[in-house]
C-alpha positions in Angstrom: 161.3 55.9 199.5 159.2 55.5 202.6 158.6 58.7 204.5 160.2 58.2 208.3 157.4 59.0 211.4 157.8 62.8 212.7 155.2 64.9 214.9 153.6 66.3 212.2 152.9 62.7 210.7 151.4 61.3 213.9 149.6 64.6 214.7 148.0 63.5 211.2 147.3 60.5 211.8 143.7 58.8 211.9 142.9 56.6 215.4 142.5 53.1 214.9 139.0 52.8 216.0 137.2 49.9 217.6 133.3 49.9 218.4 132.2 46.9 220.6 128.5 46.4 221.8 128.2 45.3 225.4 125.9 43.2 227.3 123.1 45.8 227.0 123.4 46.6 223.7 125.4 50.2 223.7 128.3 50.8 221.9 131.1 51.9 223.0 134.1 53.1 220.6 137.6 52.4 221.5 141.4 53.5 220.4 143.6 50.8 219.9 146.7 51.3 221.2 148.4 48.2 220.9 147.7 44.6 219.9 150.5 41.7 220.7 150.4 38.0 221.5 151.5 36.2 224.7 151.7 32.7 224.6 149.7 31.8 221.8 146.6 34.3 222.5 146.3 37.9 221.6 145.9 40.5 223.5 144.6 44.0 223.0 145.3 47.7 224.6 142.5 49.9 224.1 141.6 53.2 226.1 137.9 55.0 225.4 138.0 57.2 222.5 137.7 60.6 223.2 136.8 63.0 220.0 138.3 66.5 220.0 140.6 68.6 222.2 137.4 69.1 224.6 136.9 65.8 225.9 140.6 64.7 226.3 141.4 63.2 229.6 144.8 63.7 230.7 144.9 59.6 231.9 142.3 57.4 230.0 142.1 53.9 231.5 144.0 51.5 229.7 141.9 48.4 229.2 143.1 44.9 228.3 141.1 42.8 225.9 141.9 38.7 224.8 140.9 38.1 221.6 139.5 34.8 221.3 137.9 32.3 218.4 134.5 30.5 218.6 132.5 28.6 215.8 130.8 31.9 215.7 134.7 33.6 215.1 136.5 36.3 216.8 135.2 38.0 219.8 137.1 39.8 222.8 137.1 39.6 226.5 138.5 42.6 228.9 140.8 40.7 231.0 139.7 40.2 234.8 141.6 37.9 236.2 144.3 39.2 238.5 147.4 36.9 238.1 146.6 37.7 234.1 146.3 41.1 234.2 149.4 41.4 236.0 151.3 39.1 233.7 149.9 41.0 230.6 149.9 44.5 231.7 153.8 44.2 232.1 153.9 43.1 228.7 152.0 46.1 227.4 154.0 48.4 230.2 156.9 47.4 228.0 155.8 47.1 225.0 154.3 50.9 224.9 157.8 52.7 226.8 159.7 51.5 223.9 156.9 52.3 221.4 156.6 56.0 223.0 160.2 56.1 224.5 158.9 56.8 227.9 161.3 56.7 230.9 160.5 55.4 234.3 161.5 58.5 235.8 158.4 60.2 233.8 155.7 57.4 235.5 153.5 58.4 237.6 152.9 56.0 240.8 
């Protein structure tokens, strides 16, 4: 029998970890939060990860990646474009209240 999620379980739980090199050649790690697709291309939720209690920050930066295929294979692109931001941050806004059953009345604006 499959155990069900509780606190303790997710408290447990490992990050899923992504390390991308940028245009300069550091790395950067990331914390995937979510991954979904929106008419036929996926997208990615990441925020920076932050090790230990320490460096927390209360409200890391969500950031929005496309992940894309090229002869050279998959590769990711943080979404700039305004119209698709908009259009994709709603999905995720979504997507992670019902994954974290988080009431509007609890968002900060």
């Amino acid at each position: 029998m499959a155990e069900e999620l509780n606190p303790e379980l997710l408290e447990e739980a490992e990050p899923d970890l992504l390390t991308l090199e940028d245009e300069d050649g550091k790395e950067c790690t990331f914390e995937v939060i979510d991954v979904t697709e929106v008419g036929g291309t996926r997208y990615m939720a990441v925020v920076p990860y932050q090790k230990g209690a320490d460096s927390l920050q209360a409200d890391p930066d969500l950031i929005l990646m496309r992940i894309g295929t090229d002869e050279d294979g998959e590769y990711m692109d943080i979404v700039d474009d305004d119209e698709e931001l908009l259009r994709i941050g709603k999905v995720f806004e979504e997507r992670l209240k019902a994954m974290f059953d988080i009431d509007d009345s609890e968002l900060e604006i």
